[in-house]
Residue frames as a rotation matrix with the C-alpha (Angstrom) as fourth column:
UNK 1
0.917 -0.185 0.354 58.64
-0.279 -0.931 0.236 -53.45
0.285 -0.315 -0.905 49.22
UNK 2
-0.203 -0.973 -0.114 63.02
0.132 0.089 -0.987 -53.44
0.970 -0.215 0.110 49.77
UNK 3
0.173 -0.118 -0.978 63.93
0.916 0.383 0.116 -54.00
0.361 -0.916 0.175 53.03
UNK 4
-0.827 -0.450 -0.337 65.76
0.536 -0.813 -0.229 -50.58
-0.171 -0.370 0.913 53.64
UNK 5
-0.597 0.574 0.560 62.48
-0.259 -0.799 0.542 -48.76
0.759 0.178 0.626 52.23
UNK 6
0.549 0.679 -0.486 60.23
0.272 0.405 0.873 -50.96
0.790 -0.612 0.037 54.87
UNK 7
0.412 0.127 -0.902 62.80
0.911 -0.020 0.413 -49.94
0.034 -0.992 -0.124 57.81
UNK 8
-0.952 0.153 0.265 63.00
-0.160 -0.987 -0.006 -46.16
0.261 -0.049 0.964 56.91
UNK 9
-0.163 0.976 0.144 59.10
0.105 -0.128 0.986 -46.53
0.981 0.176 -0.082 56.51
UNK 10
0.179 0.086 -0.980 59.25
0.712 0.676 0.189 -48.12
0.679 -0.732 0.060 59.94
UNK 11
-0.690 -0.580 -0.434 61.82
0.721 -0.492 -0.488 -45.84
0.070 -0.649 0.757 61.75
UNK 12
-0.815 0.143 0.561 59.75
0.168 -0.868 0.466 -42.85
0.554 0.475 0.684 60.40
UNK 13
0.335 0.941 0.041 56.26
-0.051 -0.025 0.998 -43.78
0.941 -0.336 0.040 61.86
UNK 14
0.094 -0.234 -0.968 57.93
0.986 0.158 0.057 -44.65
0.140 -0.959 0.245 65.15
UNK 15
-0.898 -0.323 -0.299 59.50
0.390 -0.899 -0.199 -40.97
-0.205 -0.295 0.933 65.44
UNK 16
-0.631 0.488 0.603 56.46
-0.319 -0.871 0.373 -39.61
0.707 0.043 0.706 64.25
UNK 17
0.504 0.657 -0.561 54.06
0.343 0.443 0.828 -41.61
0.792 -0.610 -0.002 66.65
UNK 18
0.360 0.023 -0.933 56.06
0.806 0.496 0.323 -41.57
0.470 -0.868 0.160 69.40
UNK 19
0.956 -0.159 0.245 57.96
-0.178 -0.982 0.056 -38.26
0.232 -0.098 -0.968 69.08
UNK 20
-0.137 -0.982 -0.130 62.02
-0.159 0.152 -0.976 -38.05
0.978 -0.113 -0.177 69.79
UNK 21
-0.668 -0.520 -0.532 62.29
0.606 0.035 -0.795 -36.43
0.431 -0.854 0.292 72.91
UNK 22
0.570 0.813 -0.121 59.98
0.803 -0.519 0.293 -34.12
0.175 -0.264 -0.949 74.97
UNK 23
0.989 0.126 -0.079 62.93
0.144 -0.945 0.295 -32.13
-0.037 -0.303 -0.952 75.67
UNK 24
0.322 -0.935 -0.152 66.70
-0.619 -0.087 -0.781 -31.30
0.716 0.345 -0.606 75.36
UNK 25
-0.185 -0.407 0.894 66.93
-0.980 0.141 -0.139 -32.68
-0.070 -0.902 -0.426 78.73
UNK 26
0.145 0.187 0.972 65.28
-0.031 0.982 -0.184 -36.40
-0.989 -0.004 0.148 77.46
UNK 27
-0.207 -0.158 -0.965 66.82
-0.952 -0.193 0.236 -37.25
-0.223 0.968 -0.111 74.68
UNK 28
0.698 0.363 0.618 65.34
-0.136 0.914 -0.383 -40.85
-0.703 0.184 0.687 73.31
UNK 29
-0.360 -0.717 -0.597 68.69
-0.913 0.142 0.382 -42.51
-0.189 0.683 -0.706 71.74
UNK 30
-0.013 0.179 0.984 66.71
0.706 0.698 -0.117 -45.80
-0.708 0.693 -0.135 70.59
UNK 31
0.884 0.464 -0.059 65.47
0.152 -0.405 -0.901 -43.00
-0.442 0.788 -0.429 67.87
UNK 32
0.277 -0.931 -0.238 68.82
-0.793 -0.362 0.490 -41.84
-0.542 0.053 -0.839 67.22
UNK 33
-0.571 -0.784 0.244 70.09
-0.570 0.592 0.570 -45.21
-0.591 0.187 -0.785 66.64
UNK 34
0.207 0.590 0.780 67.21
0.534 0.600 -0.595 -46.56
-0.820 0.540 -0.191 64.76
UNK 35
0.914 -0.002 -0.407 67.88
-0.219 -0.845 -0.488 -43.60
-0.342 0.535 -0.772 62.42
UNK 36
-0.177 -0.946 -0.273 71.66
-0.933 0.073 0.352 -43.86
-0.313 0.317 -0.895 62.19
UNK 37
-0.382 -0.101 0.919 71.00
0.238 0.950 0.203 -47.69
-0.893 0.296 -0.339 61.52
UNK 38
0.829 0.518 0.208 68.29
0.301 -0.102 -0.948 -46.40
-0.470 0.849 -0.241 58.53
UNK 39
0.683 -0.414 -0.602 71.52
-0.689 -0.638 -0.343 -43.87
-0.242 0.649 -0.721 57.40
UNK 40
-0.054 -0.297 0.953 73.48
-0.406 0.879 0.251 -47.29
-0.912 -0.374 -0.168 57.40
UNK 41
0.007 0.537 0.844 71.25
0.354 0.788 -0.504 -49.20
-0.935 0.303 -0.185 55.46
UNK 42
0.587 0.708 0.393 70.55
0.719 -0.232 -0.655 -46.52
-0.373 0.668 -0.645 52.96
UNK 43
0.803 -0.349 -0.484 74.01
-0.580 -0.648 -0.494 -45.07
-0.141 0.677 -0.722 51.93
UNK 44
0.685 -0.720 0.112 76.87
0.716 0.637 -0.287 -47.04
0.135 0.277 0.951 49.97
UNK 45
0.800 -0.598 -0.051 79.92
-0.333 -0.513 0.791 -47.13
-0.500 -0.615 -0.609 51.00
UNK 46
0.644 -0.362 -0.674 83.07
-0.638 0.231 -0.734 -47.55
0.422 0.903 -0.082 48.77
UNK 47
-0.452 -0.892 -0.018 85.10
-0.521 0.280 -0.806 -50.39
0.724 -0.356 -0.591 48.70
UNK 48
0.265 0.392 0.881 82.26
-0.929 0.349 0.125 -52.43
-0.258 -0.851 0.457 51.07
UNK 49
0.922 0.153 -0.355 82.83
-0.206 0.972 -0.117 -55.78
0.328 0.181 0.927 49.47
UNK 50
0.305 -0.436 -0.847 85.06
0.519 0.821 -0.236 -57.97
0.798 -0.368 0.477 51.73
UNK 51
-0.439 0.094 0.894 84.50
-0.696 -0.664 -0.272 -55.58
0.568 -0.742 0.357 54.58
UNK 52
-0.153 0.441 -0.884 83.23
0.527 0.793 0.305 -57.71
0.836 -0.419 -0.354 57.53
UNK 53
-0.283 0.163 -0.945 82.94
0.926 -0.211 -0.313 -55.05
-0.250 -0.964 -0.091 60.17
UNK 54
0.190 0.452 0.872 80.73
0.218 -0.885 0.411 -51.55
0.957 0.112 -0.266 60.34
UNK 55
-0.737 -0.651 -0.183 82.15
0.567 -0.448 -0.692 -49.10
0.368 -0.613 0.699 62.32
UNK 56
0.662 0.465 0.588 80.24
0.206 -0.867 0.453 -46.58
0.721 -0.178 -0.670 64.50
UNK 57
-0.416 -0.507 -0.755 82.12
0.883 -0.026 -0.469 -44.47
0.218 -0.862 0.458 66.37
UNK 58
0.721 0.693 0.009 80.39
0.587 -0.618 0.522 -41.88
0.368 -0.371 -0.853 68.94
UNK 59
-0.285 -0.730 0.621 82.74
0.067 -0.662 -0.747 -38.55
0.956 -0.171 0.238 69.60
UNK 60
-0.548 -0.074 0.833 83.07
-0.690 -0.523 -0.500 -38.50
0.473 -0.849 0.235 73.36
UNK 61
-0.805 0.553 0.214 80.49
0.234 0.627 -0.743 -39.49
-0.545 -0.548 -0.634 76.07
UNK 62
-0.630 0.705 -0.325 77.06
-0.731 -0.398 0.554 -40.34
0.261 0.587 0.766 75.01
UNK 63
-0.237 0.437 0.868 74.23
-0.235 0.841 -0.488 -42.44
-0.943 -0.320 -0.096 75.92
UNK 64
0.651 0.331 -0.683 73.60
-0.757 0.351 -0.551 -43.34
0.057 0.876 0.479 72.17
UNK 65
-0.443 -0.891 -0.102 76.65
-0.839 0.452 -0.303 -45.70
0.316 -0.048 -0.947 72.89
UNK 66
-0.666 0.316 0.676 74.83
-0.340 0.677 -0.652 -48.28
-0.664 -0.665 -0.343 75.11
UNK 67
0.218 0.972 -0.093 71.83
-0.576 0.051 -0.816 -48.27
-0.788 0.231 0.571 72.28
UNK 68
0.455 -0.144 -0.879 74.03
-0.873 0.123 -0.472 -48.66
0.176 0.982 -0.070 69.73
UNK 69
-0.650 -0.632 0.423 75.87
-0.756 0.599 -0.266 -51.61
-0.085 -0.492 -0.866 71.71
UNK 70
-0.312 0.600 0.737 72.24
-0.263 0.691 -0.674 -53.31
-0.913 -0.404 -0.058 71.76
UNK 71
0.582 0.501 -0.640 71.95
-0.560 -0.324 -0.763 -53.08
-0.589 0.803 0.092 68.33
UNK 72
0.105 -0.942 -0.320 74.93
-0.908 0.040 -0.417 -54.33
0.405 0.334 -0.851 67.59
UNK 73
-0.208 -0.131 0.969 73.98
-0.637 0.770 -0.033 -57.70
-0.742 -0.625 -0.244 69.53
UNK 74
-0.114 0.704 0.701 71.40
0.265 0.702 -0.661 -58.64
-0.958 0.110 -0.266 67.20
UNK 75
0.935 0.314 0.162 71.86
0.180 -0.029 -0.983 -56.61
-0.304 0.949 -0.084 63.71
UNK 76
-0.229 -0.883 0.409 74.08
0.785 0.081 0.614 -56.18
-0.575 0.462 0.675 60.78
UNK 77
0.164 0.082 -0.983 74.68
-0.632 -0.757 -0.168 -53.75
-0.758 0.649 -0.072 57.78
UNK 78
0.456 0.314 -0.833 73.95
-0.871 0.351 -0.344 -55.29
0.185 0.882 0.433 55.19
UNK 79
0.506 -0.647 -0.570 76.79
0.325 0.756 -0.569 -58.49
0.799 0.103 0.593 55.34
UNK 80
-0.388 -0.796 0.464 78.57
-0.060 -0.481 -0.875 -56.61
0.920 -0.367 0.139 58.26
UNK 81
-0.029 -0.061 -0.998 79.09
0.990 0.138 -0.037 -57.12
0.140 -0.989 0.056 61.84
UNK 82
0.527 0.629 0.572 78.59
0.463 -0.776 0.427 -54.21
0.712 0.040 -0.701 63.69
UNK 83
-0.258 -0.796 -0.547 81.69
0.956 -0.128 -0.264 -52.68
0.140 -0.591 0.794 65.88
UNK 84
0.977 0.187 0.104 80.88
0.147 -0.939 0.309 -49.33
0.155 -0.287 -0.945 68.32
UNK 85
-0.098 -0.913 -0.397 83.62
0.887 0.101 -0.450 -47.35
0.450 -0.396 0.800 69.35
UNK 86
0.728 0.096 -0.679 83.85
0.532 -0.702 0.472 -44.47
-0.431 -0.705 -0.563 71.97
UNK 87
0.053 -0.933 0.356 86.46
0.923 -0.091 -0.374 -41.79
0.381 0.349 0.856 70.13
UNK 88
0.717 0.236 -0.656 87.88
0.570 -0.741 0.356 -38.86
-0.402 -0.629 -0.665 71.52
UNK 89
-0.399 -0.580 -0.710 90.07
-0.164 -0.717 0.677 -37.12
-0.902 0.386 0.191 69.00
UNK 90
0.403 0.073 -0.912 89.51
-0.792 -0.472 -0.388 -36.09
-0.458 0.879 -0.133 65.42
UNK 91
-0.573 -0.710 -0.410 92.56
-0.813 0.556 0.172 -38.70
0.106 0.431 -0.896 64.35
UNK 92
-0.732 0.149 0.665 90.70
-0.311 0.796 -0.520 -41.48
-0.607 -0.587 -0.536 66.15
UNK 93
0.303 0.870 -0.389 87.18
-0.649 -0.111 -0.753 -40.90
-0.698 0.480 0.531 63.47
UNK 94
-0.221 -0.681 -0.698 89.64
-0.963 0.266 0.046 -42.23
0.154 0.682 -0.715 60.91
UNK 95
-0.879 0.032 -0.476 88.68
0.070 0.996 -0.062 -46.17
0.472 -0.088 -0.877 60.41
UNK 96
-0.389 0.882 -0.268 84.84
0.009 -0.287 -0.958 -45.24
-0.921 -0.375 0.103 61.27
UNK 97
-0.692 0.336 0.639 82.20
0.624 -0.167 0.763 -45.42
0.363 0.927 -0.094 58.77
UNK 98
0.431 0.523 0.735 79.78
0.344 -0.849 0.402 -43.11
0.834 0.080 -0.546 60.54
UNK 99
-0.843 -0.519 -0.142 80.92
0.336 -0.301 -0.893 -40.74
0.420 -0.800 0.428 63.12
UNK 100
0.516 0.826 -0.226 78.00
0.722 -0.278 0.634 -39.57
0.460 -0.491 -0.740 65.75
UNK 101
-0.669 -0.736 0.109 79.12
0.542 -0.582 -0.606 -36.07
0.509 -0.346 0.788 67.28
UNK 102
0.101 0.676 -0.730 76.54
0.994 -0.095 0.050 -35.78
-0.036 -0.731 -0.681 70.29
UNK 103
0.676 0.256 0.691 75.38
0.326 -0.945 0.031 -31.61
0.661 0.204 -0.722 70.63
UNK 104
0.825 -0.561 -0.067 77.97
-0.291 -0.524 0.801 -30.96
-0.484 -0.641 -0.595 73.81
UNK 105
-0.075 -0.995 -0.067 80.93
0.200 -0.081 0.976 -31.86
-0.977 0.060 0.206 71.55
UNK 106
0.756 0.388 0.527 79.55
0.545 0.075 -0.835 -30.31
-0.364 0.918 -0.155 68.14
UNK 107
0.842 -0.226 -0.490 82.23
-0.181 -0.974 0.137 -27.76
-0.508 -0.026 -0.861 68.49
UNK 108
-0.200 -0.899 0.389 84.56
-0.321 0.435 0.841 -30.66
-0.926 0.043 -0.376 66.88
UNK 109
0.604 0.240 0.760 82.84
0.343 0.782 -0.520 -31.22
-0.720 0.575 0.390 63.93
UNK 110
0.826 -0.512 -0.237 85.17
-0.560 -0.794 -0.236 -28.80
-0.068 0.327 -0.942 61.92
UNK 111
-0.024 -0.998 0.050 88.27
-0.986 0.031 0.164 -30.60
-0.166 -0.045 -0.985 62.83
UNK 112
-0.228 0.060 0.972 86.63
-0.157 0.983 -0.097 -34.17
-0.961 -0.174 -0.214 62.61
UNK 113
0.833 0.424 0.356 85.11
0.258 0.271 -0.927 -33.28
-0.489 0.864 0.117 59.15
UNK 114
0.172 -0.835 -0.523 89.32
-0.889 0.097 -0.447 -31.76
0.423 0.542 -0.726 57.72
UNK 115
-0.297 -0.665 0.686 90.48
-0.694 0.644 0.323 -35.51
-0.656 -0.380 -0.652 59.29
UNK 116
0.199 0.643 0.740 87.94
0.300 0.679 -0.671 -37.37
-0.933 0.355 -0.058 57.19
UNK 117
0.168 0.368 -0.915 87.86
-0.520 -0.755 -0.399 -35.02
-0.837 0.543 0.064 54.19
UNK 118
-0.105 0.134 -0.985 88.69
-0.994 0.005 0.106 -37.91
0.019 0.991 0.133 51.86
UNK 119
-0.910 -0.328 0.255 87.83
-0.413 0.778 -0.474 -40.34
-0.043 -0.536 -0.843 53.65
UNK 120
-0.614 0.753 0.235 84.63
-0.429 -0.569 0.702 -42.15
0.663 0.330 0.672 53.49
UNK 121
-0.960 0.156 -0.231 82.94
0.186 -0.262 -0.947 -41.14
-0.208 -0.953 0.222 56.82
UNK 122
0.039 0.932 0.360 79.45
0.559 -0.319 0.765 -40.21
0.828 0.171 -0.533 57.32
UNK 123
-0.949 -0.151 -0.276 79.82
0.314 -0.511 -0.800 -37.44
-0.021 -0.846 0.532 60.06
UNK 124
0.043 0.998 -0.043 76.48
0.580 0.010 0.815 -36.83
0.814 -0.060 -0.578 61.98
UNK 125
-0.783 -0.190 0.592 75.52
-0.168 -0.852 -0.496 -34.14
0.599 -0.488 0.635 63.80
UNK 126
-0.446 0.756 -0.479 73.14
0.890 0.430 -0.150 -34.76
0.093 -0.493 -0.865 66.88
UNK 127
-0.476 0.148 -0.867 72.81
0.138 -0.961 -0.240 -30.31
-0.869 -0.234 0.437 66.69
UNK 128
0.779 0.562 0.277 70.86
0.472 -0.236 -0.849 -28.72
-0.411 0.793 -0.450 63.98
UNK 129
0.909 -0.223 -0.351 72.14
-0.231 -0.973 0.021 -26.14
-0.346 0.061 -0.936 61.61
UNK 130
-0.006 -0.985 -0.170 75.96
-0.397 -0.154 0.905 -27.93
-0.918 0.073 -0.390 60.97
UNK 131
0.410 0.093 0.907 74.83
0.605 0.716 -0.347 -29.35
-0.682 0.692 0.237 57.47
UNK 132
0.690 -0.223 0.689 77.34
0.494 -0.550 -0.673 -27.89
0.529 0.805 -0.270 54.88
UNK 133
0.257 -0.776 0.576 79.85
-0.874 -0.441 -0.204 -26.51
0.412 -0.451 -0.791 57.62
UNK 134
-0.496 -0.828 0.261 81.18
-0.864 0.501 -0.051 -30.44
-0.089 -0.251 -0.964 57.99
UNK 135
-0.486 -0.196 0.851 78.19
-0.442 0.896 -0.046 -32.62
-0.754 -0.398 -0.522 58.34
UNK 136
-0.877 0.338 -0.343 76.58
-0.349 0.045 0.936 -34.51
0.332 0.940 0.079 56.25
UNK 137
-0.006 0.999 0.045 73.67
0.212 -0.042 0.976 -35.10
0.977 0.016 -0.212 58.01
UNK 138
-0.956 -0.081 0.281 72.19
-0.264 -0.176 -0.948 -33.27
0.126 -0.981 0.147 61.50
UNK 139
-0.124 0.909 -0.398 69.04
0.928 0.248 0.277 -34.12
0.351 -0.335 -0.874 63.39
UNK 140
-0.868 0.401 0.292 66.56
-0.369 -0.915 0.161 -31.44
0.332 0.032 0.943 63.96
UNK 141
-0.671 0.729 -0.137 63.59
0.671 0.519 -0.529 -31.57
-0.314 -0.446 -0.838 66.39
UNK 142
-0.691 0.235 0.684 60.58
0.475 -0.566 0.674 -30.28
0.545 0.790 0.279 64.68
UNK 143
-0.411 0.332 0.849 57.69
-0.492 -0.865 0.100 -27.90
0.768 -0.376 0.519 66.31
UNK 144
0.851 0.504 -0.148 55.91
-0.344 0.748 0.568 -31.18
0.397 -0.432 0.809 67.76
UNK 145
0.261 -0.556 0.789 58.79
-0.863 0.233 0.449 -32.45
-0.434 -0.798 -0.419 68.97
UNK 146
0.835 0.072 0.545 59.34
-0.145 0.985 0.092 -34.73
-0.530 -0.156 0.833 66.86
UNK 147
0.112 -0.993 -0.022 62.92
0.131 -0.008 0.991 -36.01
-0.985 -0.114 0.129 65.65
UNK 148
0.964 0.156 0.214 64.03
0.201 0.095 -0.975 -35.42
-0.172 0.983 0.060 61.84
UNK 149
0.118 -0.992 0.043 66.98
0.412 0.089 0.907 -35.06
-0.903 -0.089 0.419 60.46
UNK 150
0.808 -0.219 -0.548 68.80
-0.556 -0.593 -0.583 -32.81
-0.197 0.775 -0.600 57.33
UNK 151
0.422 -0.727 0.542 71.27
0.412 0.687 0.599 -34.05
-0.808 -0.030 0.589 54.53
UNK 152
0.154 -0.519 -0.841 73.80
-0.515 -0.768 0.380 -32.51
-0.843 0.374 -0.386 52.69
UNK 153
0.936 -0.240 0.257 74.36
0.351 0.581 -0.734 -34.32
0.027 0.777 0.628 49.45
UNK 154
0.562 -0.827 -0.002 77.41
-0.418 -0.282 -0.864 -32.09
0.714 0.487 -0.504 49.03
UNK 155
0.371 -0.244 0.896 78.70
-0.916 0.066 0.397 -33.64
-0.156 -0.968 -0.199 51.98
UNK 156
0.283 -0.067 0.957 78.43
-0.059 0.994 0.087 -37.02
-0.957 -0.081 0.278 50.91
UNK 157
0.949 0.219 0.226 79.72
0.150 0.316 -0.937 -36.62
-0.277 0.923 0.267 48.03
UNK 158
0.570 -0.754 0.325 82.45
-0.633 -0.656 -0.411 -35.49
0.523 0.028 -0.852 49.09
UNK 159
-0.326 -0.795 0.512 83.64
-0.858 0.477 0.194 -38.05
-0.398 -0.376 -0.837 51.08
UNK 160
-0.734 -0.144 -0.663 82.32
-0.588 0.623 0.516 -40.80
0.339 0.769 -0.542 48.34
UNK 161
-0.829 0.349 0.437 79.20
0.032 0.809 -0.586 -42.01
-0.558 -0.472 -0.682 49.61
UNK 162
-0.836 0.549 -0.005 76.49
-0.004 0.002 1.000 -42.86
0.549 0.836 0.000 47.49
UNK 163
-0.720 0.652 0.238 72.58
-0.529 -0.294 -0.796 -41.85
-0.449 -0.699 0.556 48.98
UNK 164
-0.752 0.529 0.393 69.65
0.595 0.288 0.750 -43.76
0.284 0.798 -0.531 47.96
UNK 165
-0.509 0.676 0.533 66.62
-0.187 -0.691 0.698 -41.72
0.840 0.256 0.478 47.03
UNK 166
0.481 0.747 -0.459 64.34
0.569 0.132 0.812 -43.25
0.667 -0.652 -0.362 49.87
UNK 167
0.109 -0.277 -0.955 66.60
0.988 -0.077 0.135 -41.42
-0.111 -0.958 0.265 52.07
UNK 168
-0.927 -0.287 0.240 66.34
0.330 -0.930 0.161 -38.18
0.177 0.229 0.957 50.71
UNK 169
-0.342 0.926 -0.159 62.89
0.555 0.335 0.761 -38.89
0.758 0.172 -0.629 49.95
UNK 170
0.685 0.340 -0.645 62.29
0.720 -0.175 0.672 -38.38
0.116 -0.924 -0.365 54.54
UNK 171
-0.720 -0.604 -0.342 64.72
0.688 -0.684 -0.243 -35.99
-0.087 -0.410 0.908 55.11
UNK 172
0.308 0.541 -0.783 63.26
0.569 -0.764 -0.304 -32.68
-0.762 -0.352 -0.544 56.13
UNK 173
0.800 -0.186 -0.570 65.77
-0.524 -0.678 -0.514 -30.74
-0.291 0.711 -0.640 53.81
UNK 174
0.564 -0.595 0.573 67.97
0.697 0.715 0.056 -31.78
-0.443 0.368 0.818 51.83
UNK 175
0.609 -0.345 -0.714 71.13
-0.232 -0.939 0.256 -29.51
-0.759 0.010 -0.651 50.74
């Protein structure tokens, strides 16, 4: 079994065992960031060879920041170090490979996804519902509570990222 299929496999059973969150009010950002690490692992990015740093940057405040800091102690993307950043404009996303855009600042994905638009960005949505109106993938908490996430192909294709199947594969929907 490939590594990246064994920690989707992984991530997956966790969220489904354990559930995201019980509520809007607890959000569980290990899940989050185990996820974004799976969306990582499991979409190419042009132009990676002689890259030494992977970007995340998180729009605004967020506890996913701290998780993604611990993560970032101890793993890589593929050959890549692992560099958070806190951004707070649209311009800033720019030199990011994924952008995180927590639900109180979703109203920016619009202007973060024209800054990117030929860039290649992976803009995530922590709201449901914004695949195809900027991101390319949102998380979505199903009836159980438990975390999933949608992906736009047309999204990523648009800003030149290549998906592998295992990640379509878990996605709830795929657009």
């Amino acid at each position: 079994m490939q590594t990246g299929v064994r920690i989707l496999f992984f991530a997956s059973a966790f969220l489904l065992f354990t559930g995201a969150y019980s509520s809007y009010q607890e959000v569980n950002y290990k899940s989050y960031t185990l996820l974004l690490h799976s969306f990582a692992k499991n979409i190419e990015w042009p132009g990676e060879t002689g890259k030494t740093t992977f970007v995340y940057g998180v729009f605004g405040n967020s506890k996913i920041i701290a998780e993604l800091n611990t993560l970032a102690e101890t793993r890589k993307v593929r050959h890549m170090s692992i560099e958070v950043r806190k951004i707070n404009t649209a311009a800033e996303s720019e030199g990011c490979d994924i952008v995180f855009v927590p639900a109180s600042r979703s109203s920016a994905i619009k202007e973060i996804s024209n800054v990117t638009v030929t860039k290649p960005v992976l803009l995530v949505s922590e709201r449901s519902g914004y695949c195809g109106k900027g991101a390319a993938i949102c998380f979505t908490i199903d009836d159980s509570g438990v975390l999933r996430f949608d992906i736009s192909v047309t999204e990523c294709n648009r800003h030149r990222l290549k998906v592998k199947p295992q990640l379509l594969q878990i996605a709830d929907r795929v657009y």
